[in-house]
C-alpha positions in Angstrom: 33.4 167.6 91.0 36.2 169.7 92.5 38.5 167.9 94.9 40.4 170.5 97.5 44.0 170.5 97.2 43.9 169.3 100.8 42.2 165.8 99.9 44.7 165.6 96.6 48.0 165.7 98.5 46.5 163.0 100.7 45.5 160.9 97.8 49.3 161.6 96.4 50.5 160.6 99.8 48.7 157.6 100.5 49.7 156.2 97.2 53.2 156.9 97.9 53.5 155.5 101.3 51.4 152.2 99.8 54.3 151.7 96.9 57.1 152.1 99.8 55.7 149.6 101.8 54.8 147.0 98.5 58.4 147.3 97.4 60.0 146.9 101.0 57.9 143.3 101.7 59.3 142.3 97.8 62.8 142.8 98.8 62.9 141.2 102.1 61.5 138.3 100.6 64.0 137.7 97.9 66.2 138.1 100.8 65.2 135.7 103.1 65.2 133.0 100.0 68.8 133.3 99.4 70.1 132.9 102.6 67.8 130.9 105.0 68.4 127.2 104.9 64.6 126.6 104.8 63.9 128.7 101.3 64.4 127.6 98.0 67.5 130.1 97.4 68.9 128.6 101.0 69.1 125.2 99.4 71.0 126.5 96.2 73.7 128.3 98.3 74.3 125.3 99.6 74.6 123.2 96.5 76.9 125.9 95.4 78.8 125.6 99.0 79.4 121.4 98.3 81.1 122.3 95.0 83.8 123.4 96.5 83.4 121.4 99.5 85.2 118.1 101.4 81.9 115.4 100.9 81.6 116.6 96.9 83.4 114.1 94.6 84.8 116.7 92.4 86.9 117.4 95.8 87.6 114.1 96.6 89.2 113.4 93.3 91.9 115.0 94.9 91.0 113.9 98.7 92.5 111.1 101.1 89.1 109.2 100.2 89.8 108.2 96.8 91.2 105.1 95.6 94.4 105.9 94.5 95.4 107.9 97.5 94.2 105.2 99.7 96.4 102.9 97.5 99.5 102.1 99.8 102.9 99.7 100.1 100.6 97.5 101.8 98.2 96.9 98.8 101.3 95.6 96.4 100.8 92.6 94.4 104.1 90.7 96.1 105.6 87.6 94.5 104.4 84.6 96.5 106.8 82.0 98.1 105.6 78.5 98.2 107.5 77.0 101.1 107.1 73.2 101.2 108.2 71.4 104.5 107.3 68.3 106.1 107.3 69.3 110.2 105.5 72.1 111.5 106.4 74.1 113.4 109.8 73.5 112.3 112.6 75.2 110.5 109.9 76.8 107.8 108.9 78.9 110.6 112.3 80.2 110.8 112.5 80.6 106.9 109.2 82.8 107.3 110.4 84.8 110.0 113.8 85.8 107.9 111.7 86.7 104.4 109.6 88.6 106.6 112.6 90.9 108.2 113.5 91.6 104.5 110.0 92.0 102.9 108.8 91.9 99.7 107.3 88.8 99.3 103.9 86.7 100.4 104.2 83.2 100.8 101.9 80.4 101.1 103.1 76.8 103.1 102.3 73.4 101.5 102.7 69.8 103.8 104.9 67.9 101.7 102.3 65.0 102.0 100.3 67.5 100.1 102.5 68.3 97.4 101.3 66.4 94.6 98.2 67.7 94.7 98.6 71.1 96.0 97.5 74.0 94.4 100.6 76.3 93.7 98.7 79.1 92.3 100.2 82.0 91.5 103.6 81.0 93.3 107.0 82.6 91.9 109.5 80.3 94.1 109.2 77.2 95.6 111.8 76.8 98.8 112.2 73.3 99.9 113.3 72.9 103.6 115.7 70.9 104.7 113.4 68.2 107.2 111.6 67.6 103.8 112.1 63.2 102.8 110.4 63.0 99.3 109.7 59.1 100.0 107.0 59.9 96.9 108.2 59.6 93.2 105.0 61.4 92.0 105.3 64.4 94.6 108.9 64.7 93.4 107.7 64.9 89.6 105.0 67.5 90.4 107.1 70.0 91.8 109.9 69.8 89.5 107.8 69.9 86.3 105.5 72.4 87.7 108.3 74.6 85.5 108.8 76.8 88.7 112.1 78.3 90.2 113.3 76.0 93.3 115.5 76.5 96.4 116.2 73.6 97.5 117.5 73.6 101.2 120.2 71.0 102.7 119.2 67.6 103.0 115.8 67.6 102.2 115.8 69.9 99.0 119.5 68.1 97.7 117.6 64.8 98.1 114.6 66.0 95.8 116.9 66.7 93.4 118.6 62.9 93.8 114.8 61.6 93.5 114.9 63.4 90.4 117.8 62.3 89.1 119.3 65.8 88.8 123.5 66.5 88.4 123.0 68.8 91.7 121.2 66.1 94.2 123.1 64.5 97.4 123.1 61.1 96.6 124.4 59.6 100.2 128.2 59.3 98.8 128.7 62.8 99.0 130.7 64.2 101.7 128.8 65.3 104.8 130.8 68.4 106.6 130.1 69.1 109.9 130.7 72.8 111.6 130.9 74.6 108.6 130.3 78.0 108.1 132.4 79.7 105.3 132.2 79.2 101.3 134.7 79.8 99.0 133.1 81.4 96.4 133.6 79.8 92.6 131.8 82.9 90.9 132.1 86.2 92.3 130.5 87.7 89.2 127.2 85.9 89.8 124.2 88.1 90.5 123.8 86.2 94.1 126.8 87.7 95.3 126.0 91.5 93.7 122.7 92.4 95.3 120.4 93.6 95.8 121.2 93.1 99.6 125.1 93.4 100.6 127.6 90.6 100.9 131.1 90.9 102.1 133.5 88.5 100.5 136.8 88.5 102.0 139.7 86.9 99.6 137.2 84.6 97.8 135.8 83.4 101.3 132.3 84.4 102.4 130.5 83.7 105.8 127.3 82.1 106.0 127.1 81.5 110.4 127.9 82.3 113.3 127.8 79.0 114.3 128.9 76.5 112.1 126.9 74.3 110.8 125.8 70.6 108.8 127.0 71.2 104.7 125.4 68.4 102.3 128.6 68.9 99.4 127.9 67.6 96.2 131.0 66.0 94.6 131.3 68.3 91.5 131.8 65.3 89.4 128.6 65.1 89.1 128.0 68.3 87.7 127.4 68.4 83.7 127.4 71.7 81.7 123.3 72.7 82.5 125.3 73.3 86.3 126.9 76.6 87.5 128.8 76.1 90.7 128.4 79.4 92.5 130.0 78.5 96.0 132.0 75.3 97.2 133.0 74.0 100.7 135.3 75.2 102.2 137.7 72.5 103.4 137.4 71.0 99.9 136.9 72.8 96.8 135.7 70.0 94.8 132.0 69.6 96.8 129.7 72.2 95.7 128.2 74.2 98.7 125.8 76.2 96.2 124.8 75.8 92.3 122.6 76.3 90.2 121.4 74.0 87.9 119.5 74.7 84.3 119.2 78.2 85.3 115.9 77.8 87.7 117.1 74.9 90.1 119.1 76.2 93.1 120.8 73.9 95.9 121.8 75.8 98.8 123.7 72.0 101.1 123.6 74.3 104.3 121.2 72.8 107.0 119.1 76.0 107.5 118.8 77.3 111.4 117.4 80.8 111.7 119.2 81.7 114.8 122.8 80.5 113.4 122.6 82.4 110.0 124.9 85.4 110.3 123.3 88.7 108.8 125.4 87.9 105.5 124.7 84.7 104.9 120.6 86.2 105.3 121.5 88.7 103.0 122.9 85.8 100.8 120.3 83.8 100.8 117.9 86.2 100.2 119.6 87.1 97.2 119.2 83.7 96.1 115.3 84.0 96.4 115.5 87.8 94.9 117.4 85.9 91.5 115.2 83.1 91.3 111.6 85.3 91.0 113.4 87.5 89.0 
């Protein structure tokens, strides 16, 4: 059967305009699927997006959330004072306060009726306060063997040392100075007296207060050759202001009161506490 020319071309036409339209649909549809969030090809442009972005952990490896940029000052693993005292609040507070202007260290406080059976833990330092009696031989054993550094302040920490039967402890026959509050100092050379906080020493003298005040001096007689003395009085250079006995056992005979202590003799004592952890 013969088919006109006329019905051909619109046979050739229809076809044509059917393909158009077929190919048109296909290619809005892959469209649509790569860029609208509710398609399948939405959802992979945005897993591709989080590779690169802020919530990804690839990107917080190098973000303010991870751990070790989170990890601050404030996190350190300080050395931890062990301050043992026997009135509260009382002249520990004022030992607190001063370590705390400095920094560096934690500290944990420990009743001296409690001191025998205290846990020390993971202490660097014990600092005995003056107001401190030791009436209890076992308490005195357990913090001298614990095989810790001690600071032992004025009356209370020399007299541990007496209960202990140590060349460096105030026995009651020593020489009690009142309104003192400048050493001479026996061993410039020492590391207490070199840092890491400044001292001034001023022709072998050093002050300690601004207002003088009670110095426990050990008669150096007693001293043997385990004892370093570091600083003596200063009206009489045979009484030990400061030594240091067997390398980890510090007497400091000054009656400790926060708001006397000029900012050298903090510095000082601070030092004392820096070279004892150390």
């Amino acid at each position: 059967m013969k088919i006109s020319s006329k019905i051909l071309w619109t046979l050739i036409l229809g076809s044509i305009l059917i393909l158009s339209f077929s190919c048109g649909d296909d290619d809005d549809d892959a469209t649509l699927s790569d860029t609208s969030s509710g398609g399948g090809g939405g959802s992979d442009a945005d897993a591709d997006d989080d590779a690169a972005d802020d919530d990804t952990g690839d990107d917080d490896t190098g973000d303010d959330d991870t751990a070790d940029d989170d990890t601050t000052d404030d996190d350190a693993d300080y050395p931890i004072i062990a301050f043992i005292y026997n009135s509260y609040p009382g002249v520990v507070t004022g030992l607190i306060d001063l370590v705390d202007s400095f920094g560096g260290f934690d500290y944990v406080t420990i009743d001296e009726s409690l001191a025998q059976s205290a846990d020390f833990g993971d202490a660097a330092l014990i600092v005995v306060t003056p107001d401190t009696k030791w009436y209890e031989a076992d308490s005195v054993d357990r913090v001298l063997d614990l095989g810790l550094p001690v600071l032992a302040l004025g009356e209370g920490g020399l007299t541990l040392y007496a209960q202990g039967d140590m060349a460096t402890g105030w026995y009651g026959d020593g020489t009690i100075y009142d309104y003192d509050d400048t050493a001479i100092v026996e061993d410039a050379g020492h590391d207490i007296f070199q840092g890491p906080h400044s001292v001034t020493i001023s022709d072998t003298q050093i002050n300690l207060f601004a207002e003088s005040v009670v110095l426990y001096a050990v008669p150096t007689y007693q001293f043997d050759s385990d004892v370093d003395l570091l600083a003596s009085s200063y009206w009489n250079d045979e009484r030990g202001a400061i030594q240091l006995e067997r390398d980890r056992f510090m007497s400091w005979g000054y009656e400790f009161v926060a708001d006397d202590m000029s900012s050298n003799g903090a510095s000082l004592l601070m030092n004392c506490i820096e070279f004892l952890v150390d």
